[in-house]
C-alpha positions as CSV (number, residue, x, y, z in Angstrom):
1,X,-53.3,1.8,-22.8
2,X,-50.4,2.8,-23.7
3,X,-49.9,6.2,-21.0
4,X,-51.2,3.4,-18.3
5,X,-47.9,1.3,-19.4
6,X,-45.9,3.9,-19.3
7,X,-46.7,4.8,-15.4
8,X,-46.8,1.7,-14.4
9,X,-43.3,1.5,-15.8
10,X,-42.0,4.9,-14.2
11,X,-43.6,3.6,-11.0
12,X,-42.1,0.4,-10.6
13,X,-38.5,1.7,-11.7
14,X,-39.6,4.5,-8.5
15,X,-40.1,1.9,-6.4
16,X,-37.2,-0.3,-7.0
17,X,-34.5,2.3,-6.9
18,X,-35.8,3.6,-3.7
19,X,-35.8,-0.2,-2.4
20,X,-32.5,-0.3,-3.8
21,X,-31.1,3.2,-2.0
22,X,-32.5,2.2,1.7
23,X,-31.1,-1.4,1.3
24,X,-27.3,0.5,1.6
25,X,-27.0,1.5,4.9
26,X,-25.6,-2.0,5.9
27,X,-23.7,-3.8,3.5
28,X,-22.4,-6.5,5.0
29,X,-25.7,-7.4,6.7
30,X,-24.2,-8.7,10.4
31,X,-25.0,-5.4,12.3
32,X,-21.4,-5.1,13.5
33,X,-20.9,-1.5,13.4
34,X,-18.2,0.6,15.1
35,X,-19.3,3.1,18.0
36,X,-19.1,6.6,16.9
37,X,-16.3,7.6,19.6
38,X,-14.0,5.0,18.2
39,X,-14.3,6.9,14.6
40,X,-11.5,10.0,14.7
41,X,-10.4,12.4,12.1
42,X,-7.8,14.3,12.5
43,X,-8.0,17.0,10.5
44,X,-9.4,20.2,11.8
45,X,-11.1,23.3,10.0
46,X,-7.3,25.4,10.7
47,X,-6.0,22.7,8.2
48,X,-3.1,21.3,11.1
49,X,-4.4,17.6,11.8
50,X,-4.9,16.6,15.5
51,X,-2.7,13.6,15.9
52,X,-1.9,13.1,19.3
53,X,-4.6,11.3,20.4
54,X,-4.3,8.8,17.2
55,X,-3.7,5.2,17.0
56,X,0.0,4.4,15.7
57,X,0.4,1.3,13.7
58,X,4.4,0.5,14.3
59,X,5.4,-2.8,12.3
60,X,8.7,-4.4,13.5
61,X,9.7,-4.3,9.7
62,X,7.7,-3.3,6.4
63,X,9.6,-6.1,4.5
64,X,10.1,-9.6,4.0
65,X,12.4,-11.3,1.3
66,X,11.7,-15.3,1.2
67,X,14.3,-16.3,-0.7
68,X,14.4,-18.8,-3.0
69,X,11.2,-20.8,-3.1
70,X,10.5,-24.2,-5.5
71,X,7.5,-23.3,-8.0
72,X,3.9,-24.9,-6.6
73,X,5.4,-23.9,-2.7
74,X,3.4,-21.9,-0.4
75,X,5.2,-19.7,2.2
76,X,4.0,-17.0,4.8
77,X,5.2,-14.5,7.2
78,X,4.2,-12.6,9.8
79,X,4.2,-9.1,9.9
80,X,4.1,-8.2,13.7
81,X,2.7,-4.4,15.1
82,X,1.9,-2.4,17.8
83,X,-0.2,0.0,18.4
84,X,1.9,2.9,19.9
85,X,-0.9,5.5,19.7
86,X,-3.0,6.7,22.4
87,X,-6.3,5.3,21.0
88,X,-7.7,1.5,19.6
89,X,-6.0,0.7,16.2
90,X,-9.0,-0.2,13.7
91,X,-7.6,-1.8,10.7
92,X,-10.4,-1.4,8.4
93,X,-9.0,-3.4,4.9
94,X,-6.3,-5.2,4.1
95,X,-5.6,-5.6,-0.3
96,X,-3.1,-6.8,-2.0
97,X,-1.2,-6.4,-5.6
98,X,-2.1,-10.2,-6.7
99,X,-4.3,-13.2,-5.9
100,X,-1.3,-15.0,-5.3
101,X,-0.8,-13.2,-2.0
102,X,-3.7,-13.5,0.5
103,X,-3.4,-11.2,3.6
104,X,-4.5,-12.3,6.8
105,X,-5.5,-9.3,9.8
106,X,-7.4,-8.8,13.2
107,X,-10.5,-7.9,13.1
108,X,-11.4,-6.7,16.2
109,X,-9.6,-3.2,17.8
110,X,-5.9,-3.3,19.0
111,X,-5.8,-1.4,22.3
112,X,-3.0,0.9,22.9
113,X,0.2,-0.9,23.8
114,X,-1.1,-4.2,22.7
115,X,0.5,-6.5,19.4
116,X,-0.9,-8.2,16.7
117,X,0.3,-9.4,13.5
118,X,-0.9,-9.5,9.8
119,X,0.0,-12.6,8.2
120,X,0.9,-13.0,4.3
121,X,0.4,-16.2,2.5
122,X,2.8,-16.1,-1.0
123,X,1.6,-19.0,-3.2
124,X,4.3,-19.4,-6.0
125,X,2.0,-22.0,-8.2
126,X,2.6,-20.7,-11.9
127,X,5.0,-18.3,-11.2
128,X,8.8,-17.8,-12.4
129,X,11.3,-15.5,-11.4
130,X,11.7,-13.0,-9.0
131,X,8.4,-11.7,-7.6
132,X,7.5,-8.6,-5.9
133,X,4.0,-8.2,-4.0
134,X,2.8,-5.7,-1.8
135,X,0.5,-5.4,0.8
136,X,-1.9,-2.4,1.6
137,X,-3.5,-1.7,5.0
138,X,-5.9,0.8,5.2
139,X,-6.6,2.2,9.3
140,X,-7.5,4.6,11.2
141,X,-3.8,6.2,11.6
142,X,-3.2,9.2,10.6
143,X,-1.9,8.7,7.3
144,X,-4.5,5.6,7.0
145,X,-2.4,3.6,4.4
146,X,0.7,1.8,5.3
147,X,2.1,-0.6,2.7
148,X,4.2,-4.2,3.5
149,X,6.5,-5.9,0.6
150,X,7.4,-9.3,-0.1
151,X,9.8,-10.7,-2.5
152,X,11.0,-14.0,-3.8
153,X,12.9,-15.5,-6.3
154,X,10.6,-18.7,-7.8
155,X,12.7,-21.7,-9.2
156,X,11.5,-25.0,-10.8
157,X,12.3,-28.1,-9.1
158,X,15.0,-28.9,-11.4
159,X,16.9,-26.0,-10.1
160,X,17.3,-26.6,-6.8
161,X,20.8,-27.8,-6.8
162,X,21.8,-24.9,-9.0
């Protein structure tokens, strides 16, 4: 009884990881996958990267200083681009240092030539002080991370006149 117990365990654990390993191949479950010839690495067996035929992700500026801002206020800017490759941007994932900063991007391809912007929402509810946050964006540039910053200086309401 015990050896049947024993293979039905090691059979069901079988079957659930393998359930569990084929279930990966689409994580996000809406299908919306990227054609192959949009997918480009530069880098070559010789070891000199290919990077003429890249995407270049150009922002107008990398930084943004908001100023003073009362506690509990929520402010945003846009961080405008272009594309000044030779191939569609992809921006694959945009994070950023703190919850109190929520990064906004497009979603679909940027064509060569073409604009776009990232937007970055800077909620200052329980915060004090001067505050730096940045903003990574992960592409398909060649290097794929670019990083944008943000600062403030938080004040309570009764320092406004200060």
């Amino acid at each position: 009884m015990r050896q049947f117990f024993f293979k039905a365990l090691i059979l069901i654990s079988a079957t659930a990881f393998l359930t569990g390993l084929s279930s990966c191949g689409n994580r996000n479950g809406s299908g919306d996958l990227l054609p192959p010839d949009i997918v480009n690495n530069p880098n070559t067996a010789g070891g000199s990267p290919e990077t003429g035929k890249l995407p270049v992700l150009e922002f107008e500026t990398d930084f943004h200083d908001f100023g003073r801002v009362i506690q509990g206020e929520k402010v945003s800017y846009n961080f405008k681009f272009v594309n000044s490759g030779k191939s569609d941007l992809i921006i694959s994932k945009v994070s950023s240092s703190c919850g109190c900063t929520v990064p906004d991007f497009p979603r679909t391809p940027i064509k060569p030539g073409e604009s776009g912007k990232i937007s970055v929402k800077f909620d200052s509810e329980r915060r004090r002080g001067f505050q730096n946050k940045t903003v990574t964006i992960i592409s398909n540039t060649q290097p794929n991370s670019q990083v944008l910053r943000i600062k403030a200086q938080v004040i309570l309401p009764e320092e406004v006149n200060r």
